[in-house]
C-alpha angles and dihedrals in degrees: 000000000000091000090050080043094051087042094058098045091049092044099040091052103106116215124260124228092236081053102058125065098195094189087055105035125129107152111091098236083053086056102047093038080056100043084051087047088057093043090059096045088051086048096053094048087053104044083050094050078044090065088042098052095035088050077049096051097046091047080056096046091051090054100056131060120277097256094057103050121111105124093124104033093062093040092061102035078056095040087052094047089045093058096050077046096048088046100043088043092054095037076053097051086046087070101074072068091034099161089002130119097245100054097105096047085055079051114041077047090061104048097042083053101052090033085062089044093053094041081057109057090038085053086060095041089056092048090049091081 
């Protein structure tokens, strides 16, 4: 019982920041703790050009009738499907890992790549206007 318990203490430990070197990493839960690392930063990009593109739509929407507007509704109706996309697509690239170790890493990649994608073309849609 006191070696499952020390187990679970050691594995469940999640990793800090100060203790990680991601240029230099080469053990697997390194790699996955800096592909999730990457994945954050992208988020946080995107949910930052979101805000961008979302103040843009509704400045659009304020200038046309009524019965026009629709900026903002369709940018978060896409942003919404674009997210279920982005998650089904990467559970589905896991699964060249699929019960390995490195899974998540393959995961937590391809979410920070299409998230950055994504920041990106909703960065140019917010400086269109």
């Amino acid at each position: 019982m006191r070696r499952l318990a020390f187990v679970l203490c050691c594995v469940a430990t999640p990793l800090a920041a100060q203790d990680v070197d991601c240029a230099n990493t080469m053990a697997q839960v390194e790699l996955t703790f800096c592909a999730e690392q990457d994945w954050i930063s992208a988020d946080a990009d995107l949910n930052a050009a979101y805000k961008a593109a979302m103040a843009m739509m509704k400045q659009i929407d304020a200038d046309l009738p009524k019965a026009e507007q629709g900026a903002a509704a369709n940018l978060k109706t896409a942003q919404r499907a674009w997210i279920a996309y982005r998650d089904a697509a990467c559970a589905a690239e896991g699964y060249v890992m699929h019960g390995g170790s490195a899974e998540p890493m393959v995961i937590y990649g391809c979410r920070a790549r299409l998230t950055q994608a994504r920041a990106a073309d909703l960065w140019s849609l917010a400086e269109t206007y």
